[in-house]
mmCIF file of the N, C-alpha and C atoms, coordinates in Angstrom:
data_MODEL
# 
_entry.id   MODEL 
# 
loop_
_atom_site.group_PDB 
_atom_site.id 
_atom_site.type_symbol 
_atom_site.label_atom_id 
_atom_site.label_alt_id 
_atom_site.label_comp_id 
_atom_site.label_asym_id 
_atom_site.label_entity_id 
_atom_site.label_seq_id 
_atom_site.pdbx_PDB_ins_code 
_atom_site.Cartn_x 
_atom_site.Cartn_y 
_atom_site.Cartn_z 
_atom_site.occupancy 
_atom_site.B_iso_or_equiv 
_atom_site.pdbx_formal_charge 
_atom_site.auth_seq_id 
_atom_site.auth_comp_id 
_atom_site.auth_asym_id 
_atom_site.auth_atom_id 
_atom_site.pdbx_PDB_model_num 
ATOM 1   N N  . UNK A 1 1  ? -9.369  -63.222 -41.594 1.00 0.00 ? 1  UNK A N  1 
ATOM 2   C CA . UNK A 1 1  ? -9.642  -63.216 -40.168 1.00 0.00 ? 1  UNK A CA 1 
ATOM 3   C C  . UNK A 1 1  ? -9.060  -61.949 -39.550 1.00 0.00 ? 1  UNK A C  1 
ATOM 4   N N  . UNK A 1 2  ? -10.069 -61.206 -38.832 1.00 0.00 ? 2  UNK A N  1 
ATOM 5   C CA . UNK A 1 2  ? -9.617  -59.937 -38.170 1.00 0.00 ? 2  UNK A CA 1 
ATOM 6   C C  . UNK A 1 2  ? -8.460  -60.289 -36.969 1.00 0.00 ? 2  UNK A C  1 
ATOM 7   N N  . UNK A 1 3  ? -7.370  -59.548 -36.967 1.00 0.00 ? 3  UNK A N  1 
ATOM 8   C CA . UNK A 1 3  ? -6.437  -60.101 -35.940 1.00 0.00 ? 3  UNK A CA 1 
ATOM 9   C C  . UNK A 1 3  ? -6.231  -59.009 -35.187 1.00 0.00 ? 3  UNK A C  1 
ATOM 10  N N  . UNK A 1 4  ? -6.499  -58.003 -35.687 1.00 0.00 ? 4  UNK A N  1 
ATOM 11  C CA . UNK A 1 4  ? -5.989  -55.997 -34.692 1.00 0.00 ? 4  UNK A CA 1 
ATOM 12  C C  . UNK A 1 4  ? -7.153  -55.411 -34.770 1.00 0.00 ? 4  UNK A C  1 
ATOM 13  N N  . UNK A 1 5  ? -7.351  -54.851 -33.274 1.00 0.00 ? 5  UNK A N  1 
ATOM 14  C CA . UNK A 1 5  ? -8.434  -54.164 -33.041 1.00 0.00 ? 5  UNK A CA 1 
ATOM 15  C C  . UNK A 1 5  ? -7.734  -52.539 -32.270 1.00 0.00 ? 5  UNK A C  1 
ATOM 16  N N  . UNK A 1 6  ? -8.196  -51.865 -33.667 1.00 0.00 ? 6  UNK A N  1 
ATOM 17  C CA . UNK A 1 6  ? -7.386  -50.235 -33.181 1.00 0.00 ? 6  UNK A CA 1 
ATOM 18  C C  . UNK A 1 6  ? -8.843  -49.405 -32.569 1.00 0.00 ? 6  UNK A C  1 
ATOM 19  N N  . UNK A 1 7  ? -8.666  -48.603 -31.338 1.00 0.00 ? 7  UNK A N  1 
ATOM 20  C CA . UNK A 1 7  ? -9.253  -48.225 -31.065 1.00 0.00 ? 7  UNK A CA 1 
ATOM 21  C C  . UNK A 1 7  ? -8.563  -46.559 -30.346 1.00 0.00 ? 7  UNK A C  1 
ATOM 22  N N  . UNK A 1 8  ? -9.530  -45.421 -30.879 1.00 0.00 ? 8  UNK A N  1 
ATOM 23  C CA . UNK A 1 8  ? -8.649  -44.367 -30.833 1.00 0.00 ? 8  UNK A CA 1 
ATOM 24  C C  . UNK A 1 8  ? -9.847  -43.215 -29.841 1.00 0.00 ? 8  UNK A C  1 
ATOM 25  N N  . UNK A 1 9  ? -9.297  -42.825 -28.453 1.00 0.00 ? 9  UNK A N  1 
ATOM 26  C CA . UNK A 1 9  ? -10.118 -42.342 -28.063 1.00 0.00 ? 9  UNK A CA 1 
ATOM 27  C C  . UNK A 1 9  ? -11.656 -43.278 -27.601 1.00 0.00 ? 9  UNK A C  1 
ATOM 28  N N  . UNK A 1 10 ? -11.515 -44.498 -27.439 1.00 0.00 ? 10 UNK A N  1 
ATOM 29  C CA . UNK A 1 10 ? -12.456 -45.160 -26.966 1.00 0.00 ? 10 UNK A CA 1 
ATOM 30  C C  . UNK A 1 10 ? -13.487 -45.557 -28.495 1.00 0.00 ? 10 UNK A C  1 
ATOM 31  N N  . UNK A 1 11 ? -13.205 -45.160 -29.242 1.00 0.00 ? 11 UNK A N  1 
ATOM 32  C CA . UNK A 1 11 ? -13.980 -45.133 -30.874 1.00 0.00 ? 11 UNK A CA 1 
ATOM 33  C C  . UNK A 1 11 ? -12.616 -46.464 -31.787 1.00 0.00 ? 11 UNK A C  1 
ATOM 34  N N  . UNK A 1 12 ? -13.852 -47.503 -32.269 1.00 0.00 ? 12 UNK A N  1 
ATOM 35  C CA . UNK A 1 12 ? -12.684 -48.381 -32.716 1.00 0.00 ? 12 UNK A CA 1 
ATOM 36  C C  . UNK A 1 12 ? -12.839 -47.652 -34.218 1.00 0.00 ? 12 UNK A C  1 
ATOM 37  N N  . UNK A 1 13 ? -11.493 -47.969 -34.767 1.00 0.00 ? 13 UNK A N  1 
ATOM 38  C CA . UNK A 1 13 ? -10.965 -47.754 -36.009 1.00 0.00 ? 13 UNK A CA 1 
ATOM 39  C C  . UNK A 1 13 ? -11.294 -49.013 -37.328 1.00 0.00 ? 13 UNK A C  1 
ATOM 40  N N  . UNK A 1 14 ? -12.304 -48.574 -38.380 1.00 0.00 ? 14 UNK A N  1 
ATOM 41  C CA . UNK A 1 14 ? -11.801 -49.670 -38.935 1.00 0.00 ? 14 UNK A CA 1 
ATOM 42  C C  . UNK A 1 14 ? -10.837 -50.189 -39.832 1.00 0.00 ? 14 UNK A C  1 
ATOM 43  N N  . UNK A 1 15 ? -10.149 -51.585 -40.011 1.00 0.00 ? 15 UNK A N  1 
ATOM 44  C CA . UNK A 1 15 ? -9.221  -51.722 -40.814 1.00 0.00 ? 15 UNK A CA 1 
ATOM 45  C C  . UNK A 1 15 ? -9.116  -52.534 -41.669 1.00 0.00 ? 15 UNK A C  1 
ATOM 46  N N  . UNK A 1 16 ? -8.468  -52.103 -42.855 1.00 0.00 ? 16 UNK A N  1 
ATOM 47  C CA . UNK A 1 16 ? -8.646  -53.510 -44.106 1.00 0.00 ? 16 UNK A CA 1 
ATOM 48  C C  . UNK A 1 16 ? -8.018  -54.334 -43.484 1.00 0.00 ? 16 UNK A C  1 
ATOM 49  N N  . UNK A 1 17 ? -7.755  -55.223 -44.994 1.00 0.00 ? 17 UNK A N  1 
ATOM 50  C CA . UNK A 1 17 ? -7.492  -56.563 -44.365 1.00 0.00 ? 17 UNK A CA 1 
ATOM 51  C C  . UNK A 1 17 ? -5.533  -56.398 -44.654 1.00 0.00 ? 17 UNK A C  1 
ATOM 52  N N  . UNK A 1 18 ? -5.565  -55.589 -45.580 1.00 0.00 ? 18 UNK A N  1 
ATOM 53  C CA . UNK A 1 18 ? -4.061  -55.271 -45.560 1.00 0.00 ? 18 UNK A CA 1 
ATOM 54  C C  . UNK A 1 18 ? -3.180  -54.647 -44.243 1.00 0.00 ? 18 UNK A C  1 
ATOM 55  N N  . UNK A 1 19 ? -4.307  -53.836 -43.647 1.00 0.00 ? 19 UNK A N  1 
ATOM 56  C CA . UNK A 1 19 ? -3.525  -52.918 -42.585 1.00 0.00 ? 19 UNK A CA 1 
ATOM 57  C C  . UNK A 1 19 ? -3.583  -53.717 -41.523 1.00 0.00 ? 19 UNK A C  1 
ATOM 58  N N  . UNK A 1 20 ? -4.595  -54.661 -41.295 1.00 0.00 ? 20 UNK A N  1 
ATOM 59  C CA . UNK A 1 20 ? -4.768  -55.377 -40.006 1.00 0.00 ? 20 UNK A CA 1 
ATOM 60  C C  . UNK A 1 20 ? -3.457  -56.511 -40.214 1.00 0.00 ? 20 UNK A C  1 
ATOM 61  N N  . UNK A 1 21 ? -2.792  -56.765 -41.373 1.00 0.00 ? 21 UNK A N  1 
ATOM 62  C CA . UNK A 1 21 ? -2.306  -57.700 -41.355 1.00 0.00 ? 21 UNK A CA 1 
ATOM 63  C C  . UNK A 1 21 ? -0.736  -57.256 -40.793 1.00 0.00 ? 21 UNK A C  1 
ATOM 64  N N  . UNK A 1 22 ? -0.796  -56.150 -41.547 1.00 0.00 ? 22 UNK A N  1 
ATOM 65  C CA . UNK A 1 22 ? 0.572   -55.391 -41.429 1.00 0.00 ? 22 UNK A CA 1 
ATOM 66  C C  . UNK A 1 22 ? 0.709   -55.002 -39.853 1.00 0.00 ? 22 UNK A C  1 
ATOM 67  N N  . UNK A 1 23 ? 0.102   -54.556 -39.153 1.00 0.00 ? 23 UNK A N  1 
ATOM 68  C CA . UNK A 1 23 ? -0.044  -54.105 -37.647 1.00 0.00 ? 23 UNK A CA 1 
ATOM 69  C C  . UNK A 1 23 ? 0.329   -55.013 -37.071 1.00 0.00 ? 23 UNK A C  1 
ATOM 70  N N  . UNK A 1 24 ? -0.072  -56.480 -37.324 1.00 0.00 ? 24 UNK A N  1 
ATOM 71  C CA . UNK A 1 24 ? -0.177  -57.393 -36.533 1.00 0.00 ? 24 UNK A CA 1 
ATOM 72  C C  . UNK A 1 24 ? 1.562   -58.309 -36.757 1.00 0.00 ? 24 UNK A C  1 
ATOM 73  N N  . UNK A 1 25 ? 1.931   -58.117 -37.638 1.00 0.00 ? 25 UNK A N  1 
ATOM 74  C CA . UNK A 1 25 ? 3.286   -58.504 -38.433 1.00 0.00 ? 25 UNK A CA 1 
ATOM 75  C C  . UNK A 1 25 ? 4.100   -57.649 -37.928 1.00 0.00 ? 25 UNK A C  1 
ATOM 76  N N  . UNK A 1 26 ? 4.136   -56.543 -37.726 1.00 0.00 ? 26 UNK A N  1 
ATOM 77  C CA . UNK A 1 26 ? 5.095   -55.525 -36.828 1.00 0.00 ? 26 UNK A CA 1 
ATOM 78  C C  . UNK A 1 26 ? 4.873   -55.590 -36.047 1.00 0.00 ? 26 UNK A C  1 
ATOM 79  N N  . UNK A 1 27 ? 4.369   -55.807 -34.677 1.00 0.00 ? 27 UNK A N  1 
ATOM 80  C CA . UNK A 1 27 ? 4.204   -55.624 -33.604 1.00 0.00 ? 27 UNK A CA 1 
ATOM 81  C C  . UNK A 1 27 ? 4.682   -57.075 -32.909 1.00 0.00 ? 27 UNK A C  1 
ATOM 82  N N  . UNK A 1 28 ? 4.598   -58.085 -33.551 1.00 0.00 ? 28 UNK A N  1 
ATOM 83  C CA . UNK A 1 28 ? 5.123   -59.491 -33.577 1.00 0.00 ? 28 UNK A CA 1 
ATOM 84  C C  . UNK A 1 28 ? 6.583   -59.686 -34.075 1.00 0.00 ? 28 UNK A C  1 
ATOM 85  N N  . UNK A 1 29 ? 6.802   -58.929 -34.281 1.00 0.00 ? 29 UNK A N  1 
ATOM 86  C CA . UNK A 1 29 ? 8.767   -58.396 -35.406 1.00 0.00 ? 29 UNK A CA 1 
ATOM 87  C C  . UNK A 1 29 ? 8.880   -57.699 -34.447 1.00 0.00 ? 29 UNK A C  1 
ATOM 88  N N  . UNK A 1 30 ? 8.462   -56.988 -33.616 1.00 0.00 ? 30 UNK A N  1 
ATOM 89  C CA . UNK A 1 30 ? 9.355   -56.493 -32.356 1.00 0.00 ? 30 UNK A CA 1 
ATOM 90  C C  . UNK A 1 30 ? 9.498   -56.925 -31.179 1.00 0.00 ? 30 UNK A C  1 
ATOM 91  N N  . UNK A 1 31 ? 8.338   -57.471 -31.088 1.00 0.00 ? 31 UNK A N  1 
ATOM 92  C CA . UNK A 1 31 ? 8.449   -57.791 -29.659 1.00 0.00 ? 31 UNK A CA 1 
ATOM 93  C C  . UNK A 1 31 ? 8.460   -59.454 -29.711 1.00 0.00 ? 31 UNK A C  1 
ATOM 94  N N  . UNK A 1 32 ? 8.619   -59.877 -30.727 1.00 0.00 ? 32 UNK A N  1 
ATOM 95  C CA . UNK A 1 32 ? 9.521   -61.709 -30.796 1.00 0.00 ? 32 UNK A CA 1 
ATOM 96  C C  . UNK A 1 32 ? 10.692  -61.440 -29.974 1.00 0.00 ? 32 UNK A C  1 
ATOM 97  N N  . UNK A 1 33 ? 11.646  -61.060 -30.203 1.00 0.00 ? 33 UNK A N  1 
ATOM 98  C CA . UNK A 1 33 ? 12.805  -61.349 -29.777 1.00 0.00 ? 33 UNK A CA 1 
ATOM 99  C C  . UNK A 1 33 ? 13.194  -60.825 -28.676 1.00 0.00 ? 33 UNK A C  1 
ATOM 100 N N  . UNK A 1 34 ? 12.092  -60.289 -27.658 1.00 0.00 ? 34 UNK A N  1 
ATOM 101 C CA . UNK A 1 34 ? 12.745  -59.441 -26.717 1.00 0.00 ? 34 UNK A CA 1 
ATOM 102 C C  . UNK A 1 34 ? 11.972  -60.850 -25.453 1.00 0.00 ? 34 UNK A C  1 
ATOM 103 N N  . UNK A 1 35 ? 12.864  -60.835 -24.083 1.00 0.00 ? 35 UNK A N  1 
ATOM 104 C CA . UNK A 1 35 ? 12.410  -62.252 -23.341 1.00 0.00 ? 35 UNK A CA 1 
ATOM 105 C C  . UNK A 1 35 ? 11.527  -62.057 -22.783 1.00 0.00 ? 35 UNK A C  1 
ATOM 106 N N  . UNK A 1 36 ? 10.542  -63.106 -22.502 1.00 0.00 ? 36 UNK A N  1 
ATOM 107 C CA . UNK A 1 36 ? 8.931   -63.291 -22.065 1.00 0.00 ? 36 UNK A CA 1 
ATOM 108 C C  . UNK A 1 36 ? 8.667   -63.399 -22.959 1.00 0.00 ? 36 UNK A C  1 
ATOM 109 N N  . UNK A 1 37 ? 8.792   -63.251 -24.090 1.00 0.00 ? 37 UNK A N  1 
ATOM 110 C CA . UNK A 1 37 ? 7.815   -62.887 -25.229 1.00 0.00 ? 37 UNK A CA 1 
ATOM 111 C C  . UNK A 1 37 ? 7.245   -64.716 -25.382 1.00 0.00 ? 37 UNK A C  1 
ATOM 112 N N  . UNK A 1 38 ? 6.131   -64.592 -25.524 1.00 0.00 ? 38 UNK A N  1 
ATOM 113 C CA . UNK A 1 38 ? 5.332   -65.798 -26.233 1.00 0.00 ? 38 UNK A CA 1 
ATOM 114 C C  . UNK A 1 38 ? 4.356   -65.473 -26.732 1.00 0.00 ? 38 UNK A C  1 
ATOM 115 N N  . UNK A 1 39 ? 3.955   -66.646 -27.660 1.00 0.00 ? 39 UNK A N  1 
ATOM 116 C CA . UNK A 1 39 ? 2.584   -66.699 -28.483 1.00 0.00 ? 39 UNK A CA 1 
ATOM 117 C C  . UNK A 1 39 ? 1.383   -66.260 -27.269 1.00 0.00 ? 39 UNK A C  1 
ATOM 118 N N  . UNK A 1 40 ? 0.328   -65.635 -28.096 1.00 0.00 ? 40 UNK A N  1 
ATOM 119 C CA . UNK A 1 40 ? -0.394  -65.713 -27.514 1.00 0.00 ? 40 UNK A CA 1 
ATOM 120 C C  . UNK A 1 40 ? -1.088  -64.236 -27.841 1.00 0.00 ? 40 UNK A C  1 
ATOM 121 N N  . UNK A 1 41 ? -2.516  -63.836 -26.970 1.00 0.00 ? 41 UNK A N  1 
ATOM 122 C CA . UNK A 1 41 ? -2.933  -62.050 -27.128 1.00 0.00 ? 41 UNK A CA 1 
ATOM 123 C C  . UNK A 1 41 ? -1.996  -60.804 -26.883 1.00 0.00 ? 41 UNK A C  1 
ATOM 124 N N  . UNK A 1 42 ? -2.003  -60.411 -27.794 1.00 0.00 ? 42 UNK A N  1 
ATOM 125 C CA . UNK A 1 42 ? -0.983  -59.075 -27.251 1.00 0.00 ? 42 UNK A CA 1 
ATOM 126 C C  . UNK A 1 42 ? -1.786  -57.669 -26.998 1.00 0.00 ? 42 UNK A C  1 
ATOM 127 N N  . UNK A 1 43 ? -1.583  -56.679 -25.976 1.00 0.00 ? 43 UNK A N  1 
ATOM 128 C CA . UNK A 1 43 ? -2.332  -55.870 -25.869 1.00 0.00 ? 43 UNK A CA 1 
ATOM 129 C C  . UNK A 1 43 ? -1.359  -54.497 -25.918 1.00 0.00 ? 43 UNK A C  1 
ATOM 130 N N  . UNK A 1 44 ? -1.359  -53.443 -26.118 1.00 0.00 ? 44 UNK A N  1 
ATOM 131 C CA . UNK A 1 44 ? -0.478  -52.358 -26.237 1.00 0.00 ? 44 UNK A CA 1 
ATOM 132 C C  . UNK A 1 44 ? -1.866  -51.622 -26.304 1.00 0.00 ? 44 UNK A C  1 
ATOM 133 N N  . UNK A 1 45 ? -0.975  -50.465 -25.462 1.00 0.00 ? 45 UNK A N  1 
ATOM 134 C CA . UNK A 1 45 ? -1.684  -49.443 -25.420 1.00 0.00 ? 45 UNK A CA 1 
ATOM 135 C C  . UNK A 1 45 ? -0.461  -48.054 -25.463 1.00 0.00 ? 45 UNK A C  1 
ATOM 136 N N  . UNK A 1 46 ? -1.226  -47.324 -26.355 1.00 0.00 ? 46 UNK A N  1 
ATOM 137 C CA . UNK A 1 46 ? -0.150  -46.004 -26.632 1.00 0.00 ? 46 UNK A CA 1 
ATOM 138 C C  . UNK A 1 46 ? -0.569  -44.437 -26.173 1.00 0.00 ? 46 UNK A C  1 
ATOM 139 N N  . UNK A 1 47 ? -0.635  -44.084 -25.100 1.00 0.00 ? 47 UNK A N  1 
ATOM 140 C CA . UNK A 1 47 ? -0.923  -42.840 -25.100 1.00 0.00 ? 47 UNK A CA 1 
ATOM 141 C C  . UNK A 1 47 ? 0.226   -41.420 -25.122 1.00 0.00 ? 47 UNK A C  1 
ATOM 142 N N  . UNK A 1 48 ? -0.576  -40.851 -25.536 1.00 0.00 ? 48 UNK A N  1 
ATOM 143 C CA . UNK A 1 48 ? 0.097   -39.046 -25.964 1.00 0.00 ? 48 UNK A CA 1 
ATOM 144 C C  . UNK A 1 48 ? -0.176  -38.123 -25.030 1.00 0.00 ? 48 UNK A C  1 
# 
């Protein structure tokens, strides 16, 4: 099941099933423990 949707410059990225898993496992390892945090969609956005 696809869980991360990378999109770079408005162009989505595609991703295995390893990398989607891993993205989604770190980004949930950081921001668990910080307060508000709950289950649920997470959205991040990173610009340069």
């Amino acid at each position: 099941m696809k869980k991360v949707t990378v999109k770079i410059n408005g162009k989505d990225i595609e991703l295995n099933a390893f990398a989607d898993s891993v993205i989604a496992s770190t980004i949930k390892g950081l921001l668990s423990p910080l307060r508000g945090y709950e289950e649920g969609e997470i959205s991040v956005l990173v610009k340069e």
